[in-house]
N, C-alpha and C positions, 0 to 999 in steps of 0.2 A: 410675686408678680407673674400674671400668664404671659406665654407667650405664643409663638404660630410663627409658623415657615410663611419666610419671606417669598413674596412674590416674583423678583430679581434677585439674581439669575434663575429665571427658568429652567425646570425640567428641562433638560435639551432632547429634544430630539431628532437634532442634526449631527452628525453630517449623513448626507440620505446618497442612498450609489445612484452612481454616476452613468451614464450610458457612453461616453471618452473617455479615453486616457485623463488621469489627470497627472500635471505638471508633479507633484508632491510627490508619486509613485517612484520616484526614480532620483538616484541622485544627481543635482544639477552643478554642482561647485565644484568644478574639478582644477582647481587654484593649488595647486601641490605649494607655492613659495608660501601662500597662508600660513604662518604658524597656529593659527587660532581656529584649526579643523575642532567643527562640533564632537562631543562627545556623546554617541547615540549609544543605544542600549542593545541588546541584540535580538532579541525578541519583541515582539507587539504584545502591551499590555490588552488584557481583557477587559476594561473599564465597565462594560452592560451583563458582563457576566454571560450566560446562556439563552441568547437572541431570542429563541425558537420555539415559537406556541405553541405547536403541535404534540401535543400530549392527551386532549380531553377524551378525544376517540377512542384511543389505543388502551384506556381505562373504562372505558363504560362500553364498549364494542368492539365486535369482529367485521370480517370482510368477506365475502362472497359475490362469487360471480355470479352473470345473467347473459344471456344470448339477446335481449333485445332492448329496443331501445326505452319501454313502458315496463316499471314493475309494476304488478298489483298485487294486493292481501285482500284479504277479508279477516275482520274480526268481530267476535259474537258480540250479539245485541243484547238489550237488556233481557233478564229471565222472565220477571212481569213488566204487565204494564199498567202503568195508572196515568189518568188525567186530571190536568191540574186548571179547565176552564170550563167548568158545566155548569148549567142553568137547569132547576129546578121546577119544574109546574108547578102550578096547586096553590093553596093557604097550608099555614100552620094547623095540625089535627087528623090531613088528608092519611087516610090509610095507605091508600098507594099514591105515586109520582112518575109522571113522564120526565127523565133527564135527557136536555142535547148535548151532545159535544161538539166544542167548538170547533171546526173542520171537515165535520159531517163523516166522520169515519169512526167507529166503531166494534172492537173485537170483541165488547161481551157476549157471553153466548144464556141463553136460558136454564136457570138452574143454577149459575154462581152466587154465591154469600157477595156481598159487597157492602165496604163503607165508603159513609160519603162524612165529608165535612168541611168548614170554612176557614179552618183554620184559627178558630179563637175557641176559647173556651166553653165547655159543654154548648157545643154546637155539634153535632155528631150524631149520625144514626147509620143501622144497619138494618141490612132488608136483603130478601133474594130477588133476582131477576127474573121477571113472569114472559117477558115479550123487548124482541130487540131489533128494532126499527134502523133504515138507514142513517147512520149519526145521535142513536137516539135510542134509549134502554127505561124501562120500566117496572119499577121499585116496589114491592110489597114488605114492608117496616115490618121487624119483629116486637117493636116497643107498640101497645096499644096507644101509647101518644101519639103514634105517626109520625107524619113532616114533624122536624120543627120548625117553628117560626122563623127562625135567624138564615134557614136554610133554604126556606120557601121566597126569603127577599133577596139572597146572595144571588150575584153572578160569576164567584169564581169559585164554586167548589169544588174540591179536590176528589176522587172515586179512583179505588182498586179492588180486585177481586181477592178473595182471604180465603176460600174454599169455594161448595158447595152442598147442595140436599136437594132429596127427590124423595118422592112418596114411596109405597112400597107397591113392588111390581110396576114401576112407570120403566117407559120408554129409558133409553140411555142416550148420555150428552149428545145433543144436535150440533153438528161440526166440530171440527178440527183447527188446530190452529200448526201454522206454519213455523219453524225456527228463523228467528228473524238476523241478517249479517248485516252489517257496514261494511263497504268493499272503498278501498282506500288507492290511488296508482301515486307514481310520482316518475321522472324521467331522468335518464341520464343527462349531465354538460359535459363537453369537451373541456378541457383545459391544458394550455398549452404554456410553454415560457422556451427561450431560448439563449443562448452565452455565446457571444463572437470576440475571437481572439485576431489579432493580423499576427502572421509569420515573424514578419521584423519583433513587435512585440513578446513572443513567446522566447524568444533569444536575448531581450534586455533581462538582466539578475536587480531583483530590487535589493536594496539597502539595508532589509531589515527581516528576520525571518517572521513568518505569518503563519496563522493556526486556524483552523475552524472547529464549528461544535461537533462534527464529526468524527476530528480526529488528524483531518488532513492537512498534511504543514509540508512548508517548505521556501525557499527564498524566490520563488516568481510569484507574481500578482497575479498572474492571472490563472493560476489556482488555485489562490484564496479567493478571488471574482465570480469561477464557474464552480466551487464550492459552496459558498453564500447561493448563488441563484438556487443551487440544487436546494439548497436547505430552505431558503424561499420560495418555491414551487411548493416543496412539502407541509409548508404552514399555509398557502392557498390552497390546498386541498383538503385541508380539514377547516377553515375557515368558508371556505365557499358553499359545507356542508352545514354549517351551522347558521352562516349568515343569510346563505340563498332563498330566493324568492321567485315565484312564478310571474311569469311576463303578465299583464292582462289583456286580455284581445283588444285589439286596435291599438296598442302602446308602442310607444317609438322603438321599442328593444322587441317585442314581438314579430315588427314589419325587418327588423335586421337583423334575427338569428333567425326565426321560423323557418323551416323548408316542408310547412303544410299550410297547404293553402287553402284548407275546406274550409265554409265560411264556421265561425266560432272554432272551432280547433285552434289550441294553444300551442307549439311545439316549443317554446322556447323558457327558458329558465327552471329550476329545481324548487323543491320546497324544500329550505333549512329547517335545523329544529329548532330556531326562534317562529318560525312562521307558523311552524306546524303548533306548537303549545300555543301561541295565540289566536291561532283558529280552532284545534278541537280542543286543548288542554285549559291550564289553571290559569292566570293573570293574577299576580298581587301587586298592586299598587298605589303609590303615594306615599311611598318608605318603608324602610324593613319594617319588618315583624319586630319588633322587641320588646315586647310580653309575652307573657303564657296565654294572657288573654287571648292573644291574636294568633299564638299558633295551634291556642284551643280551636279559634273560628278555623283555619286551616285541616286541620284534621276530621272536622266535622266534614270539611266538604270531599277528604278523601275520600270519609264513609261511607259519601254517597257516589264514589268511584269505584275501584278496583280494591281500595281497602289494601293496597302493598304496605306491607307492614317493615321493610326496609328501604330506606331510601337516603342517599346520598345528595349532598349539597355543594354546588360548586358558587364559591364566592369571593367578589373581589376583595380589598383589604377591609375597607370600612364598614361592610355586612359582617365579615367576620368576626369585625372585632364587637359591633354591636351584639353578637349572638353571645362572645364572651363574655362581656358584662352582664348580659341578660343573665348566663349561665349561674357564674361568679354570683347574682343576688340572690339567687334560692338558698345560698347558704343564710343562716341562723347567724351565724358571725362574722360574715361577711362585711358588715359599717366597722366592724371593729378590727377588724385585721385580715388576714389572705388564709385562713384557714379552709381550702378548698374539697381537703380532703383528708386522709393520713396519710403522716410522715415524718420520719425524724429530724428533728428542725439541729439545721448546723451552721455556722455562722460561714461554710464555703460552698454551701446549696444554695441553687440559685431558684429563686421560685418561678414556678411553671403559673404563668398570668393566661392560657390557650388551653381551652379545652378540645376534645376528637367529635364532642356529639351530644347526645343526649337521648334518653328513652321517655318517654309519654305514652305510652299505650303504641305509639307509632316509636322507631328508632330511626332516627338522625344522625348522621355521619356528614362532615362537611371536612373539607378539605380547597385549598387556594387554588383560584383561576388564573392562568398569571393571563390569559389572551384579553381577565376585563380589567386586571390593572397596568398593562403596557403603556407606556405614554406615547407609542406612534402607532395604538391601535384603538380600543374602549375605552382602553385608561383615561379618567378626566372629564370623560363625556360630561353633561347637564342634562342637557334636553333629551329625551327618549333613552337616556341611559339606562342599562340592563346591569341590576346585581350581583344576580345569581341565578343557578337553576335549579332544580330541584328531581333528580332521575332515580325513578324507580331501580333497585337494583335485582336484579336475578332475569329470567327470561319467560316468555311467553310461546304459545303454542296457538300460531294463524295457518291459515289456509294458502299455500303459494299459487295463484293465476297458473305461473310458466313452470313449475315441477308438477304440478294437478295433484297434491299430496300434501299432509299435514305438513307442518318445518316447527322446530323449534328454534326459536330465535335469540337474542338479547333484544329491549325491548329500544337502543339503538343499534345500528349495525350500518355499513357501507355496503353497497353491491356497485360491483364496476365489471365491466362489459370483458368477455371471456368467450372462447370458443376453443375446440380443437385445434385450432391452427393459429390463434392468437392471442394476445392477452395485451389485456389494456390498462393492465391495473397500473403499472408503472412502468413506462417508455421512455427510453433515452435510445440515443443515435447521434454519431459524429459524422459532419458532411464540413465537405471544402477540400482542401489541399496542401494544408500546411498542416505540420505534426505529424500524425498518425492516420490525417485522415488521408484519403485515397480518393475519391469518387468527385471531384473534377477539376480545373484547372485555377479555383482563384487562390488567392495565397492568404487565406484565412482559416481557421477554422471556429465552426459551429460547432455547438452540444445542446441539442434539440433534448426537451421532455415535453412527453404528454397522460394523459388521463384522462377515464371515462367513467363518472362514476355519480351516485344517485345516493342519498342517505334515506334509507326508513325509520319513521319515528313511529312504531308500536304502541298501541293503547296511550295514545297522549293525552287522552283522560286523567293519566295517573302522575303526569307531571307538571310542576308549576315554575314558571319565570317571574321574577322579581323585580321590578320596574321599580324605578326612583319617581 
């Protein structure tokens, strides 16, 4: 009989902190005649285990600074170029042909080999270029058929350049062609969080000794409190990098962060690297990939990227485990049993049901996101829910705007705001009057953090997000 996790009790994911005291923190029964005092334990269990999402960055990136508040790159354009919307002149038979391109711009020059075709079957011809018009190149066939037919009625055929030829003792090629860049910016956020303690409170001892993922313990709350913040700051900061998104002019968050006022100028908001892959990079969607079929269609569309031929996969649990079954079937005897691979079968071996990747002409490497299966974060999502990602690994070589010099990069990385005299990668500072702090007269203390910082997503051509 199947069965499936019940819907009650829910995944919990309460209890959520508090910005008060709360009553719980502190023991309240102080009934000494009681014989019936609780028997509490002496340390806080760890029930969620290690909170703290902040891991993806620190694996696929580094950190560098920037002096201002706009990074920009540039990265190389295509090496050719081919058009994929031309209209052909003429009937079928014609020796030559007048092509337009649709946009009215065109870089062939006189002299190049070119093919043209519609993209179906023997539909295709080549010819050299005699004459090149604004938006518009003219074709001398080397097949005595000429036009063909199929070609002369299309209006989307596809033309690139493959060489050239010239007579003997002719002139040499008429113009030059420029190297073509994509120039890319993105802007730093502030981000800020802060931990208030009162005096009185820093002198009550809680009941129970307390730990965080950092390491920090001890029997007051309220440095397991400004512990947690810290470590919650640290997971908005790499979450704000991946989630973030650019204000768009006139937008209510625009009118309320911006401090630039020129008309259309945006100052406000970041581009994450979900934003970034869904604007320049890959989109797969409508459910995992779980055929070869489908990571054949995937690959194909590398080839017509960057062609990185290693790349890592971050996925929540239900891609991954899809990807393992997907895996697991290429085995021959896999309907009949778990023979995965070799090894010596023992009856106190536990079999290994997860595989690390896979190679297809491309290698896959996948490994768990816990940020898309947390249940008070991605985790659970439906609607517009994200998978996985898919990031190229190794680094690339762009142009930096603010160093005026090559850089090589990873193809993610942080840049947060840095200068001779300051650093904003990671800020903290105590203000108030109680504890240690010094600097004025209320009987509280604060532990202020801040951050300035900007994610660059690199050739996001070559990366793909996974949408449900």
């Amino acid at each position: 009989m199947a069965g499936s996790v019940q819907v009650s009790p829910g995944a919990q994911i309460t209890p959520a902190p508090s910005q008060v005291a709360l009553p719980t923190n502190y023991i309240t029964n102080f009934d000494f005649l009681n014989q019936y005092l609780p028997d509490t334990y002496a340390e806080e269990f760890e029930r969620y285990g290690n909170r703290s999402v902040a891991s993806f960055l620190r694996l696929v990136g580094s950190e560098y600074p920037t002096n201002s508040d706009m990074i920009k790159w540039s990265e190389q354009g295509r090496l050719h170029t081919k058009y994929t919307d031309i209209t052909a002149a003429g009937t079928g038979g014609d020796t030559t042909s007048i092509c337009t391109v649709a946009g009215g711009t065109c870089t062939f020059r006189v002299g190049q080999t070119v093919f043209l075709s519609d993209n179906t079957v023997d539909s295709s011809a080549k010819g050299v270029i005699t004459a090149v018009g604004t938006g518009t190149f003219t074709v001398a066939f080397y097949s005595d058929a000429g036009l063909p037919a199929a070609l002369a009625s299309s209006t989307g055929i596809t033309a690139f350049v493959y060489g050239s030829e010239f007579r003997k003792g002719s002139p040499g090629m008429d113009g030059s062609l420029e190297a073509e860049s994509s120039f890319f910016d993105n802007k730093t956020i502030i981000l800020k969080d802060k931990y208030e303690v009162s005096g009185s409170d820093m002198a009550q001892i809680g009941w129970v000794k307390v730990t965080t993922e950092n390491g920090a313990d001890g029997f007051y709350w309220f440095i397991k409190s400004e512990h947690e913040t810290r470590l919650r700051f640290e997971d908005y900061l790499e979450m704000s990098m991946v989630e973030g998104v650019q204000a768009d002019f006139g937008s209510g968050a625009e009118a309320e962060l911006s401090d630039n006022s020129a008309a259309g100028t945006v100052n406000a908001g970041t581009q994450g690297m979900f934003e970034s892959i869904e604007t320049r990079g890959n989109v797969w969607d409508g459910g995992n990939p779980e055929t070869m079929t489908e990571w054949d269609e995937m690959m194909a569309r590398l080839d017509k990227q960057g062609s990185i031929r290693e790349n890592v996969l971050f996925l929540n649990r239900e891609f991954s485990n899809d990807l393992n079954d997907m895996i697991a079937a290429q085995n021959s005897y896999g309907a009949g049993g778990t023979s995965y691979g070799l090894f010596n079968n023992s009856e106190e071996m536990a079999i290994n049901l997860g595989f690390d990747g896979f190679k297809r002409g491309y290698e896959f490497y996948k490994t768990d996101w816990k940020y898309l299966n947390d249940a008070t974060l991605r985790g659970g999502l439906v609607g517009g829910a994200i998978n996985g990602v898919m990031v190229p690994a190794g680094s690339m070589t762009i142009y930096d705007q603010v160093l005026g010099q090559n850089a090589t990069r990873p193809f993610l990385h942080v840049r947060y705001r840095a200068s001779e005299h300051t650093d904003r990668k990671f800020r903290t500072w105590v203000t108030g009057g109680a504890g240690d702090a010094q600097t004025n007269d209320t009987d509280t203390m604060s532990v202020n953090y801040l951050s300035e910082r900007a994610l660059c997503t690199m050739g996001a051509n070559n990366f793909f997000v996974f949408k449900g």
